[in-house]
N, CA, C and O atoms as CSV, one atom per row, in Angstrom:
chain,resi,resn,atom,element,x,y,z
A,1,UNK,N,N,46.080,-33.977,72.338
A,1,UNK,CA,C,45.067,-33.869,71.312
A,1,UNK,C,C,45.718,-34.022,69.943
A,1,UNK,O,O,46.560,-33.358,69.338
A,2,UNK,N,N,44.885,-35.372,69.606
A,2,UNK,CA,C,46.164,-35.185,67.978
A,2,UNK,C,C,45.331,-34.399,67.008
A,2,UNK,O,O,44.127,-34.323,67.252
A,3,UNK,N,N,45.880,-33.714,65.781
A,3,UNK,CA,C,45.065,-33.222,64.720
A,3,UNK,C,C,45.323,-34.028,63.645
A,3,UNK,O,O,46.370,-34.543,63.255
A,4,UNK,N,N,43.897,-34.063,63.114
A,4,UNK,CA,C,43.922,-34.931,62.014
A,4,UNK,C,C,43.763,-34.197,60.655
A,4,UNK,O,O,42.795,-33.463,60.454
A,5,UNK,N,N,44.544,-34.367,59.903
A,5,UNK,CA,C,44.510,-33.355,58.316
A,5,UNK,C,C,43.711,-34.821,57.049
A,5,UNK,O,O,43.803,-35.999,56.706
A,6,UNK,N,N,43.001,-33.581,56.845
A,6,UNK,CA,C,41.662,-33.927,55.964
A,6,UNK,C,C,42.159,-34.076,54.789
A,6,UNK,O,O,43.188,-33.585,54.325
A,7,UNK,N,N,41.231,-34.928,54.206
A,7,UNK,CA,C,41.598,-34.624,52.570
A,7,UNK,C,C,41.258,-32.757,51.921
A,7,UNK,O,O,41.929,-32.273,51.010
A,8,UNK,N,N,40.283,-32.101,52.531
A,8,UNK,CA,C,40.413,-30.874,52.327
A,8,UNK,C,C,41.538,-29.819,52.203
A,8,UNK,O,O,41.928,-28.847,51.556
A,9,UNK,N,N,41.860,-30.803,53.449
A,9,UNK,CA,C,43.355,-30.019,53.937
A,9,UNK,C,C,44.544,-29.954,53.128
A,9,UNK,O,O,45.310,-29.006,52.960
A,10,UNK,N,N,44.577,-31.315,52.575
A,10,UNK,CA,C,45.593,-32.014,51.244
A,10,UNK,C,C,45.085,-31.139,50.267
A,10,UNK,O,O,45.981,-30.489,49.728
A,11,UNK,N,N,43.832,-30.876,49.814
A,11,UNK,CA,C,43.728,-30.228,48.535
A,11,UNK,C,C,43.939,-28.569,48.164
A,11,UNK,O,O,44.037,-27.977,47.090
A,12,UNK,N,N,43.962,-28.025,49.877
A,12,UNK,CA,C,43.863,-26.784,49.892
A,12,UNK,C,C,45.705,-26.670,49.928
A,12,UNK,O,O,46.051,-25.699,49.255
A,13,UNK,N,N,46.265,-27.021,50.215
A,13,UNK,CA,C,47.759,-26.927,50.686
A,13,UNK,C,C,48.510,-27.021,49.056
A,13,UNK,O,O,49.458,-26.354,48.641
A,14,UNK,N,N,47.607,-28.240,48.236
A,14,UNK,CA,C,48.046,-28.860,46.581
A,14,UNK,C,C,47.993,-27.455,45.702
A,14,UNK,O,O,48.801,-26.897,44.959
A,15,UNK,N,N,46.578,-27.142,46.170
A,15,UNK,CA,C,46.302,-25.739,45.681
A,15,UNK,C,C,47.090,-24.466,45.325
A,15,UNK,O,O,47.056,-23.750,44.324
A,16,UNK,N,N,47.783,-24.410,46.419
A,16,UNK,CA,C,48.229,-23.308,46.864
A,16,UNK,C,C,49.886,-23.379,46.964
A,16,UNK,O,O,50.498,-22.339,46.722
A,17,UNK,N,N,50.444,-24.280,47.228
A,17,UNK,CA,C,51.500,-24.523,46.230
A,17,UNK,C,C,51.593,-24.653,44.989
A,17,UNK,O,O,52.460,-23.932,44.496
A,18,UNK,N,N,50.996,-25.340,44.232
A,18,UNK,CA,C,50.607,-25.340,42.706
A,18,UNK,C,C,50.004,-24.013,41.803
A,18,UNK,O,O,49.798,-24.057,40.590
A,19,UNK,N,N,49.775,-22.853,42.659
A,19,UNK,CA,C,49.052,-21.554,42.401
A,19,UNK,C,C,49.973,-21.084,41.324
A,19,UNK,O,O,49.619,-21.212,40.152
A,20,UNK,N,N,51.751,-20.261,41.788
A,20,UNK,CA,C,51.779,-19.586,41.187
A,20,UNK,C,C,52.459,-20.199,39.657
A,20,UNK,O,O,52.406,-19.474,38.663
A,21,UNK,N,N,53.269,-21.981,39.558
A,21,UNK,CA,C,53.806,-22.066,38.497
A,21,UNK,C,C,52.691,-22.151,37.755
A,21,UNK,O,O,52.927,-21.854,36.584
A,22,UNK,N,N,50.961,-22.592,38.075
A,22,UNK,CA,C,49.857,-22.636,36.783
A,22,UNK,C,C,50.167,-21.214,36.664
A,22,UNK,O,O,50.954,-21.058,35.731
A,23,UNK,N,N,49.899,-20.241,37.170
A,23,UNK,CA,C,49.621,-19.062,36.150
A,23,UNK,C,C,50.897,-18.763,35.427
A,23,UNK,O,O,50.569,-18.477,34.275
A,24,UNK,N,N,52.325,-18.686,35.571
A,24,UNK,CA,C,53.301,-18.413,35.146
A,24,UNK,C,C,53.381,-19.673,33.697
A,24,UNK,O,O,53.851,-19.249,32.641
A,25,UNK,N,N,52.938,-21.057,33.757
A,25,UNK,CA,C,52.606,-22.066,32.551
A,25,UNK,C,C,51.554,-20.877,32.251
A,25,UNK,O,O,52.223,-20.092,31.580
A,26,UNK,N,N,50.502,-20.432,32.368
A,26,UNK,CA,C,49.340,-19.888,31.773
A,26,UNK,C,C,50.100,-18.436,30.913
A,26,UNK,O,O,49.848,-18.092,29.759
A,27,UNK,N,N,51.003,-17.810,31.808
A,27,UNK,CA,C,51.034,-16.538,30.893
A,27,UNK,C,C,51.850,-16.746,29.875
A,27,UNK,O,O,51.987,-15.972,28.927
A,28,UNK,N,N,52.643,-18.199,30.086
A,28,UNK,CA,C,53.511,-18.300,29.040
A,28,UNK,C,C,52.911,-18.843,27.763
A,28,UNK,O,O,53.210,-18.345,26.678
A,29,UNK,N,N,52.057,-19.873,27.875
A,29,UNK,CA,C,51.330,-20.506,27.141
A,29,UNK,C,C,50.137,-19.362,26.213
A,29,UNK,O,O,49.640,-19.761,25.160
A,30,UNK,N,N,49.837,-18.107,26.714
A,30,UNK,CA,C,48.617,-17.211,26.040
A,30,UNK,C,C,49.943,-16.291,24.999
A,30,UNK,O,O,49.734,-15.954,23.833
A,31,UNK,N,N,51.089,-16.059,25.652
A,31,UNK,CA,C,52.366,-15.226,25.111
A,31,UNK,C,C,52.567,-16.052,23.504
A,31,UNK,O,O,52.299,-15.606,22.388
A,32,UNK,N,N,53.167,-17.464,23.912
A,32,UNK,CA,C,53.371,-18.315,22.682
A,32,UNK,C,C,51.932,-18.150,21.871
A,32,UNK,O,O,51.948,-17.665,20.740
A,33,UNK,N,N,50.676,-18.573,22.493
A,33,UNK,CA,C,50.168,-19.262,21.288
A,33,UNK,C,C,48.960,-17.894,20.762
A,33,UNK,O,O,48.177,-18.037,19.823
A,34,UNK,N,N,49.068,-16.614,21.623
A,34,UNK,CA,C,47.772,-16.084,21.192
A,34,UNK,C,C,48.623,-14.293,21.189
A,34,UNK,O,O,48.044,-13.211,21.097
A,35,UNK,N,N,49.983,-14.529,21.311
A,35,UNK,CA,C,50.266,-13.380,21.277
A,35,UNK,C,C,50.008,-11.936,22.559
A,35,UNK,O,O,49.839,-10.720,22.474
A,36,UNK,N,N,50.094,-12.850,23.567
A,36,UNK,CA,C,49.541,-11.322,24.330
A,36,UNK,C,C,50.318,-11.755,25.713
A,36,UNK,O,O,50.574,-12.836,26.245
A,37,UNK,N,N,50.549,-10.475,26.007
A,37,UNK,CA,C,51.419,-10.461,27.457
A,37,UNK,C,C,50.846,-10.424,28.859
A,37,UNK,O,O,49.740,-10.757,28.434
A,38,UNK,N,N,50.682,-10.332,29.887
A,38,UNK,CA,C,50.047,-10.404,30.694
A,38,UNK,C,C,50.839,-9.739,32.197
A,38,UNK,O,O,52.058,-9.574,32.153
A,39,UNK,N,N,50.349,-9.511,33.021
A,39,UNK,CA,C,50.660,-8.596,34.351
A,39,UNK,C,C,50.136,-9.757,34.980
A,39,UNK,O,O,49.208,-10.386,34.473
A,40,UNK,N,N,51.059,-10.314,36.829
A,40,UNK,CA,C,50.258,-11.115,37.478
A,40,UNK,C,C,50.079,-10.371,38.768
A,40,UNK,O,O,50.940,-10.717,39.577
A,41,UNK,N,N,49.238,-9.449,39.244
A,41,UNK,CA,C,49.214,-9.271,40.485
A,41,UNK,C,C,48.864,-10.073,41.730
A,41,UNK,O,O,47.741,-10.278,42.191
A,42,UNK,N,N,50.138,-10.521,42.223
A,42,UNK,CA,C,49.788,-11.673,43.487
A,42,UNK,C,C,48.975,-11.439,44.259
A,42,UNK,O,O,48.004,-12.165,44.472
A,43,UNK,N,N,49.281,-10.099,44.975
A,43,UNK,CA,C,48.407,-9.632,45.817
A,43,UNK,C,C,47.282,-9.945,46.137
A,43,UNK,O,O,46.987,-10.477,47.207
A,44,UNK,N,N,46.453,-9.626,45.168
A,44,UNK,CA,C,45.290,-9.585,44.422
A,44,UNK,C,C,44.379,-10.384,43.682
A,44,UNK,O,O,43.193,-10.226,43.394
A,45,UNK,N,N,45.626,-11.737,43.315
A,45,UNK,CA,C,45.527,-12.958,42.409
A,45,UNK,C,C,44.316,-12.657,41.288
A,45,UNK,O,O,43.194,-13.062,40.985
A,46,UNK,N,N,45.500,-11.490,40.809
A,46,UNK,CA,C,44.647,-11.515,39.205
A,46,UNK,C,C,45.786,-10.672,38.085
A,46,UNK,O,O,46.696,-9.859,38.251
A,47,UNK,N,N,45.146,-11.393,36.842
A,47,UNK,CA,C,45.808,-11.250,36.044
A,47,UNK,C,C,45.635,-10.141,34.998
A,47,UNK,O,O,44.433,-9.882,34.934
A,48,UNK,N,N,46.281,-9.450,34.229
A,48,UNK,CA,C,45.807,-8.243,33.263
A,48,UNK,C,C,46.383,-9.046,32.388
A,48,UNK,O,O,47.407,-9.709,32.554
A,49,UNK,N,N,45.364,-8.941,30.971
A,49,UNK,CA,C,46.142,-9.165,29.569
A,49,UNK,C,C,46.020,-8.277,28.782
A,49,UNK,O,O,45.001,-7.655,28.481
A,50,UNK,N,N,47.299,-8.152,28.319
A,50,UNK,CA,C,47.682,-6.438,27.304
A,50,UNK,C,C,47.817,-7.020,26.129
A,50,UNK,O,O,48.567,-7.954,25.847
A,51,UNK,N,N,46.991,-6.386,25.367
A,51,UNK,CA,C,46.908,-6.731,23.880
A,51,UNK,C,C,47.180,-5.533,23.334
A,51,UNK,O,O,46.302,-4.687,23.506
A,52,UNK,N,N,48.170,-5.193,22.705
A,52,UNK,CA,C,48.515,-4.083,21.693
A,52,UNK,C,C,47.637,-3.633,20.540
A,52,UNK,O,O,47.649,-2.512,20.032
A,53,UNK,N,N,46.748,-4.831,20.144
A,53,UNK,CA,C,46.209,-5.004,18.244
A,53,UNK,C,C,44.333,-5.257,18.862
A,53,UNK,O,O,43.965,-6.205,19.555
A,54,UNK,N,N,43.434,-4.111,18.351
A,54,UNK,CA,C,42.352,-4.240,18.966
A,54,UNK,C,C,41.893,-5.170,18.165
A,54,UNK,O,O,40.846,-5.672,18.574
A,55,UNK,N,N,42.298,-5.594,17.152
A,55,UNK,CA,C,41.980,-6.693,15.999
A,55,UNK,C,C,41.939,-7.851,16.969
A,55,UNK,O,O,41.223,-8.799,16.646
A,56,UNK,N,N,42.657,-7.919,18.207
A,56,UNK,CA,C,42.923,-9.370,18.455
A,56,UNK,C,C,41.963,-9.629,19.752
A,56,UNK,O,O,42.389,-10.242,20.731
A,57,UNK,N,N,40.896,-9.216,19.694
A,57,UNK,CA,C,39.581,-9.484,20.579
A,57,UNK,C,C,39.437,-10.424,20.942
A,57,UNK,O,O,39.320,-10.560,22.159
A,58,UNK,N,N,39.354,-11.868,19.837
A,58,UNK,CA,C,39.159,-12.966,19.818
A,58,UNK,C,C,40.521,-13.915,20.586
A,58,UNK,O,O,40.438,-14.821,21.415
A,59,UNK,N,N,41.651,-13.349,19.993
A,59,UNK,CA,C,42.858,-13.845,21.187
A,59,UNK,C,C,42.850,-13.495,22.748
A,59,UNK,O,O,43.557,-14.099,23.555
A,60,UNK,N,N,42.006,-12.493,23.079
A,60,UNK,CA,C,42.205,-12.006,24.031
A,60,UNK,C,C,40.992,-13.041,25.094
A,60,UNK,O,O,41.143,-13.503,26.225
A,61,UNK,N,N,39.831,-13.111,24.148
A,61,UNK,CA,C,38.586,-14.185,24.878
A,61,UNK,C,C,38.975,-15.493,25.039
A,61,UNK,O,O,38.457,-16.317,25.792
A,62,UNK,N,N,40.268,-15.711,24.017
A,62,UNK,CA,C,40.427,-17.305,23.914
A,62,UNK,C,C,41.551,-17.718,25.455
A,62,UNK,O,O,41.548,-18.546,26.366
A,63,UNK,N,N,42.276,-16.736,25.069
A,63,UNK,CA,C,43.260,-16.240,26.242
A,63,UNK,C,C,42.870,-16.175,27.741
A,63,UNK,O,O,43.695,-16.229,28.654
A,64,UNK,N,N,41.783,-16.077,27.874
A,64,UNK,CA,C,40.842,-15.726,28.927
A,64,UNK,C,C,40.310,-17.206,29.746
A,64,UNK,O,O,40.375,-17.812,30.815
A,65,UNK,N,N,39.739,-17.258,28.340
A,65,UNK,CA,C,39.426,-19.364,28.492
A,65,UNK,C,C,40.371,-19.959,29.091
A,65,UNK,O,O,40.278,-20.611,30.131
A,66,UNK,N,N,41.374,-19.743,28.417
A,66,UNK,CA,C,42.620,-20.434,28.809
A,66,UNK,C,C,42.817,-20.694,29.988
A,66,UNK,O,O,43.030,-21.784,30.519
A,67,UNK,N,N,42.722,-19.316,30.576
A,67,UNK,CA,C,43.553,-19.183,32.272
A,67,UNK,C,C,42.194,-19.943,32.898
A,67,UNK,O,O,42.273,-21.133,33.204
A,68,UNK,N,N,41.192,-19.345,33.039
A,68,UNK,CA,C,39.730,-19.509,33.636
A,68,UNK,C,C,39.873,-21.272,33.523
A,68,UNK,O,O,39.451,-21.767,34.569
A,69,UNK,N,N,40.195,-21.978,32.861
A,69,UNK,CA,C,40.126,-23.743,32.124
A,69,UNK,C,C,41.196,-24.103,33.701
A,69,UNK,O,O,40.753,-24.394,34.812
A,70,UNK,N,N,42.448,-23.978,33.355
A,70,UNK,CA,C,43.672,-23.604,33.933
A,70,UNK,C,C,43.455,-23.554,35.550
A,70,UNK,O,O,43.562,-24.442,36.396
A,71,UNK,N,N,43.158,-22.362,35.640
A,71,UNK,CA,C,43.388,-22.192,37.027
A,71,UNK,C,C,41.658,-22.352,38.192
A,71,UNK,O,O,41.350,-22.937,39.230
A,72,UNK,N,N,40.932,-21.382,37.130
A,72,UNK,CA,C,39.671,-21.785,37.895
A,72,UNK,C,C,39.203,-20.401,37.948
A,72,UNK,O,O,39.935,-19.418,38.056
A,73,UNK,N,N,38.021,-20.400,37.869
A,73,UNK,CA,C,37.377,-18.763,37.813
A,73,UNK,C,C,37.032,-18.263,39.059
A,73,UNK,O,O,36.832,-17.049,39.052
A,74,UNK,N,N,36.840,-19.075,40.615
A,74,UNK,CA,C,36.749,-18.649,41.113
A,74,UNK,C,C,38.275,-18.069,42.318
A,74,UNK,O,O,38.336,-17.480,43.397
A,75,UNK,N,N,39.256,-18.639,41.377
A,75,UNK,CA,C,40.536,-18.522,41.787
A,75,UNK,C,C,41.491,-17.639,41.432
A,75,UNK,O,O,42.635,-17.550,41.877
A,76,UNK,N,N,41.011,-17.059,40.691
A,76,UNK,CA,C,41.559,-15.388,40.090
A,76,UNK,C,C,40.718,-14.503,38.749
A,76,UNK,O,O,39.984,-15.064,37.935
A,77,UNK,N,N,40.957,-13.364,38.759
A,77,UNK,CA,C,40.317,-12.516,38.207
A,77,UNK,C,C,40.988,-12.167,37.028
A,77,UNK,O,O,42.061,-12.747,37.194
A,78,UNK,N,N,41.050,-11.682,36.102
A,78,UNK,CA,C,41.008,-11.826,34.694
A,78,UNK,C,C,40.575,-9.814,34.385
A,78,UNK,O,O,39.437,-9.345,34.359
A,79,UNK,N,N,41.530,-9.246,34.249
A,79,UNK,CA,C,41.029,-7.844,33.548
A,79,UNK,C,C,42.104,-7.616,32.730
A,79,UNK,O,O,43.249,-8.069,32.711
A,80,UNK,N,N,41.262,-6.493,31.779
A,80,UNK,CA,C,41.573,-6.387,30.641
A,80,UNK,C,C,42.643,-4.797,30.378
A,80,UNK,O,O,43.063,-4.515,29.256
């Protein structure tokens, strides 16, 4: 019986190798440009962003965009 691998199959495998350097580009990229650090729990595949300065609300939503653009919203979770 041969098995045949799908293009699904290709995209889920692309996926999932490609998982953890996007978020590690993502936390580096919100660090440089918006100032804020971030926690990645694998486990869990979600991310915390720690903002020190409650002033920086707006870095923190843009920051948010970012990853959500990035990786995909239904592909990890995002708390604050």
């Amino acid at each position: 019986m041969e098995t045949k691998i799908t293009e699904n199959d290709i995209k889920l495998i692309k996926h999932l190798v490609d998982y953890e350097p996007k978020v590690i580009k993502c936390q580096k990229y919100i660090k440089e440009n918006f100032n804020i650090d971030s926690i990645f729990d694998e486990e869990n595949l979600s991310i915390r962003l720690i903002c020190n300065n409650i002033n920086e609300s707006l870095n923190l939503l843009a920051a948010k965009e970012y990853i959500l653009n990035e990786i995909g919203e239904e592909n990890i979770t995002i708390n604050f």
